[in-house]
C-alpha positions as CSV (number, residue, x, y, z in Angstrom):
1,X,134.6,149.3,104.4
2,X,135.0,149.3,108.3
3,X,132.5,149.4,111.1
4,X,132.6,149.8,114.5
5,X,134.6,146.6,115.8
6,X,137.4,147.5,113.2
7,X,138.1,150.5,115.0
8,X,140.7,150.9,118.2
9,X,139.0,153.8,119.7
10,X,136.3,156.5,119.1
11,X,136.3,160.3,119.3
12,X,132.3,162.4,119.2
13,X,131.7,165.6,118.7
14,X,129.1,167.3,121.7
15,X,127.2,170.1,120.7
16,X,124.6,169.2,117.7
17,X,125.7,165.5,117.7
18,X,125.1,163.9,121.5
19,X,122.6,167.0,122.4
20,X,120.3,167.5,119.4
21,X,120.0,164.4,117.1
22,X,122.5,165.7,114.0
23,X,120.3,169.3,114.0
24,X,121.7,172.6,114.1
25,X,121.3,174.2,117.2
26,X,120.0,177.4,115.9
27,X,117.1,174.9,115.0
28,X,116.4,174.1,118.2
29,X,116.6,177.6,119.8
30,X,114.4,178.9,117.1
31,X,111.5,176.4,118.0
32,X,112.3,177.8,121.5
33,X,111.4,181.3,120.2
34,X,108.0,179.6,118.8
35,X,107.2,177.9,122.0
36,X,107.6,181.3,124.1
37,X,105.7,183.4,122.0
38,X,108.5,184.8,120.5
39,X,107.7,185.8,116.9
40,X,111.0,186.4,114.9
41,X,111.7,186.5,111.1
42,X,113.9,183.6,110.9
43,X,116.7,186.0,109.4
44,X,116.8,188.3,112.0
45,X,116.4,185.4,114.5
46,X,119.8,184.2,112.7
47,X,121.5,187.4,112.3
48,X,121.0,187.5,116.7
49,X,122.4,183.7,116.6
50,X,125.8,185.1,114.5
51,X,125.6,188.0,117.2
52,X,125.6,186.5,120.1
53,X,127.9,183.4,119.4
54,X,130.7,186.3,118.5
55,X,129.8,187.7,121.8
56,X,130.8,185.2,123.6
57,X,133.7,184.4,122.0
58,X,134.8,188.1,122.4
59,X,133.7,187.8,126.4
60,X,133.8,185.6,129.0
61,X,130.5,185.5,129.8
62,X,130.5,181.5,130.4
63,X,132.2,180.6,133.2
64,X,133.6,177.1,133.5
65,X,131.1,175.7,136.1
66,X,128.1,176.6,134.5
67,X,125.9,174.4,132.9
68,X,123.9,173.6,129.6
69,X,120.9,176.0,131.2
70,X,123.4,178.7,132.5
71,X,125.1,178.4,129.3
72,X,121.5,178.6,127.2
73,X,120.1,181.8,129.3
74,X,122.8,184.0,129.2
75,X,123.1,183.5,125.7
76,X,119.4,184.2,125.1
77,X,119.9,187.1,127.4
78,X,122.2,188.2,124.5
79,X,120.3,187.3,121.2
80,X,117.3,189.5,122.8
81,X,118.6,192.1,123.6
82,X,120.5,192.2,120.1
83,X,116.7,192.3,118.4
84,X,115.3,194.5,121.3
85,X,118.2,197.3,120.7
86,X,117.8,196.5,116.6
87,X,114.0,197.1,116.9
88,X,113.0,193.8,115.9
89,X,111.3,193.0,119.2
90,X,109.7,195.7,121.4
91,X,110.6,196.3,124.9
92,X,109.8,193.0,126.3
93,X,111.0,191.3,129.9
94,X,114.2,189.8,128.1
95,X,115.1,187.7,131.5
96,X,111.4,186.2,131.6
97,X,111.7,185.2,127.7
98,X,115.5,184.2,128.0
99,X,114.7,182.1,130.7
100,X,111.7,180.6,129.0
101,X,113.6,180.0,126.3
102,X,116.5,178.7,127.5
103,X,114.5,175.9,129.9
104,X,112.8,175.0,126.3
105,X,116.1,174.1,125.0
106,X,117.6,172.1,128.3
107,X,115.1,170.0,128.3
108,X,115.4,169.0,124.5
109,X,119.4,168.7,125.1
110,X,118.3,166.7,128.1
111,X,116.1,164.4,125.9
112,X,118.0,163.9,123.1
113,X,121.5,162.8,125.9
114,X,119.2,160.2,127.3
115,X,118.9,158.5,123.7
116,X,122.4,158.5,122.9
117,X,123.1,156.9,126.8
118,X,122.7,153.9,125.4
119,X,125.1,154.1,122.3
120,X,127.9,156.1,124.1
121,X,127.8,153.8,126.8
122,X,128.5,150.4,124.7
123,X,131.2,152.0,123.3
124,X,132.5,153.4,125.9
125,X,132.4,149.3,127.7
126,X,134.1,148.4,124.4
127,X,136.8,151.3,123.5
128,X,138.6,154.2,124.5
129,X,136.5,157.4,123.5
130,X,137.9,161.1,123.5
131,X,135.2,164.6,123.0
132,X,136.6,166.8,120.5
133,X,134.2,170.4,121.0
134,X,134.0,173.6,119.8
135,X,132.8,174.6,123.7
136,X,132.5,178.1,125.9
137,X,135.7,176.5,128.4
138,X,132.5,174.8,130.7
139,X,132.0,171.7,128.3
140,X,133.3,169.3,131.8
141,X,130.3,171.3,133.4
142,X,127.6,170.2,131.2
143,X,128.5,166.7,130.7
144,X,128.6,166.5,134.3
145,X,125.5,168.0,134.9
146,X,124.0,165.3,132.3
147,X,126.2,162.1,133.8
148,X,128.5,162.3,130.4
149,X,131.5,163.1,131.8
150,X,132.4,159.4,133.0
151,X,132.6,158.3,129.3
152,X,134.6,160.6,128.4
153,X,138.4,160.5,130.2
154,X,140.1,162.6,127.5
155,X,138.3,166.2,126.5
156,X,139.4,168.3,123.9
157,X,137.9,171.6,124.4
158,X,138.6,174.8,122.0
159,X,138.4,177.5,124.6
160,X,140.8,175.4,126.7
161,X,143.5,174.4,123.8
162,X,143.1,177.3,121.7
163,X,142.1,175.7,118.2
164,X,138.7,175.9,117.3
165,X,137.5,173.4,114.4
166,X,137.6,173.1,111.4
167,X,141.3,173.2,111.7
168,X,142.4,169.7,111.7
169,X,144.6,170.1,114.5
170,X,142.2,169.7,117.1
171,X,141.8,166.5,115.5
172,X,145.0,165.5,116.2
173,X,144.9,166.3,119.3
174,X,141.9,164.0,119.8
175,X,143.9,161.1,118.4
176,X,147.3,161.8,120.5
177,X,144.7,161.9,123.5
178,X,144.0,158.5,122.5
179,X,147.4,157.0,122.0
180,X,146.4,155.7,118.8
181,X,146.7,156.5,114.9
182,X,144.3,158.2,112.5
183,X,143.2,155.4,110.9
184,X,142.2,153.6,113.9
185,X,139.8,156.1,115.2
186,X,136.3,156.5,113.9
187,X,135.0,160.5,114.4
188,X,131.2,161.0,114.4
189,X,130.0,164.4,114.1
190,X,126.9,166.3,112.7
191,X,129.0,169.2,110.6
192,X,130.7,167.7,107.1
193,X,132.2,171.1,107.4
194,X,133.8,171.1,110.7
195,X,134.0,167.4,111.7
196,X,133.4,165.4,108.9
197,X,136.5,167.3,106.4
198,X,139.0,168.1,109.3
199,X,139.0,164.6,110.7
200,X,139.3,162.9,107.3
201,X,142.3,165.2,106.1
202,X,144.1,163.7,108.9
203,X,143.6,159.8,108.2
204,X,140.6,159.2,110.6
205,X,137.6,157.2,109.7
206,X,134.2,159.2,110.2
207,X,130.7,158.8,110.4
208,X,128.1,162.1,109.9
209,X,125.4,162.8,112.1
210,X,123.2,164.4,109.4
211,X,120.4,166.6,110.6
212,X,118.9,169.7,109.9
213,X,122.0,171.6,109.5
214,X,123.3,175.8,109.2
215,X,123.2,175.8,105.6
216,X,121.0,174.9,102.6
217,X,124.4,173.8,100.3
218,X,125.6,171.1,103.6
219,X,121.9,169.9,103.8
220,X,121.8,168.9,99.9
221,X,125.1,166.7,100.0
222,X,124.8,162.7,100.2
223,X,127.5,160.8,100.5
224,X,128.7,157.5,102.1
225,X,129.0,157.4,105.7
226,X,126.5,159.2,106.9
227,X,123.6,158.1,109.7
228,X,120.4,159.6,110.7
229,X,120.5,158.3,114.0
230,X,123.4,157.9,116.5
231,X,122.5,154.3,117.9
232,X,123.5,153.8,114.2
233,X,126.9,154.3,115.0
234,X,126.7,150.5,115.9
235,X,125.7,149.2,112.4
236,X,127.1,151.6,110.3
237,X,129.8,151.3,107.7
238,X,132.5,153.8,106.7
């Protein structure tokens, strides 16, 4: 077993693991819907989610300056719509509840950055760190926006390389980034599916980030190596 001093550098995952505590962000927009009034069966809510994230890989709506909140609203613009024009919601002010919405969910990313300062930042003092991210091409946007982008020199970002996890190679790209081998970089993630897997099929050591995930079958597995917290990341072995 290693921990965190065996290790010659580190590379995170953003979206779900520095922004939301390990949970799904479809958890976290949902409870957005709640707080604005918003009542949604939680499958349509999910068939909007699927919608709208294959939306915006199909156009560029995100542009590379905008931020977590410009990122958030126009892509609640897009889920209500989807249930307005599916008859699932009536005719309601979609740019009043998107941005509702959408301000919900910054300020829980916003929240949940400020808790993992303190872990990203004693690593960051201690070893070289790399972001590997499924991201919209405006990932250097956001972490600006939430003083990130300082701890992280090398980005790996899927709408800027053109590999989108789970495929292992954007992995390796992570760990030539670093200058180092697989099995001297530690990966923590919140998906066992597209972090967690990938990442080990390539020789690195990983820790998973295990929150309320997309799935019922990822939620049930246990296995070694997984936290509940990312200050654990400190403590942990793997």
């Amino acid at each position: 077993m290693a921990t965190i001093d065996d290790v010659k550098g580190v590379i995170f995952d953003y979206g779900g693991t520095i922004d939301s505590r390990g949970v799904h962000w479809s958890e976290i927009i949902y409870d957005g819907y709640a707080h604005a009034e918003v009542a949604v069966d939680k499958d349509d809510f999910r068939e909007a989610y699927v919608y709208a994230e294959r939306e915006l890989a199909r156009v560029r709506h995100i542009l590379p300056h905008h931020n977590f909140y410009d990122l958030l609203f126009r892509k609640m613009q897009i889920e209500l719509r989807f249930l307005v024009e599916n008859h699932v919601l009536a005719d309601v002010d979609v740019d009043a509840l998107a941005e509702q919405i959408a301000l919900y969910c910054y300020d829980h990313a916003r929240q949940c950055v400020e808790e993992a300062r303190a872990t990203i930042e004693w690593i960051a003092q201690r070893k070289p760190m790399a972001l590997v991210s499924n991201f919209y091409g405006n990932v250097e946007a956001v972490l600006a926006d939430f003083d990130l982008l300082r701890y992280f020199p090398k980005i790996i970002e899927s709408a800027v390389v053109g590999v989108r996890k789970p495929d292992p190679q954007i992995f390796r790209l992570g760990v030539e980034a670093l200058g180092l081998k697989p099995e001297d970089v530690l990966v923590v993630g919140d998906s066992l599916a597209k972090d967690i897997l990938p990442a080990e099929s390539i020789g690195c050591k990983t820790l998973w980030l295990k929150g309320k995930g997309w799935t019922d079958k990822e939620d049930a597995v246990t296995r070694a190596g997984t936290i509940k917290k990312l200050s654990e990341v400190l403590t942990a072995s793997f």
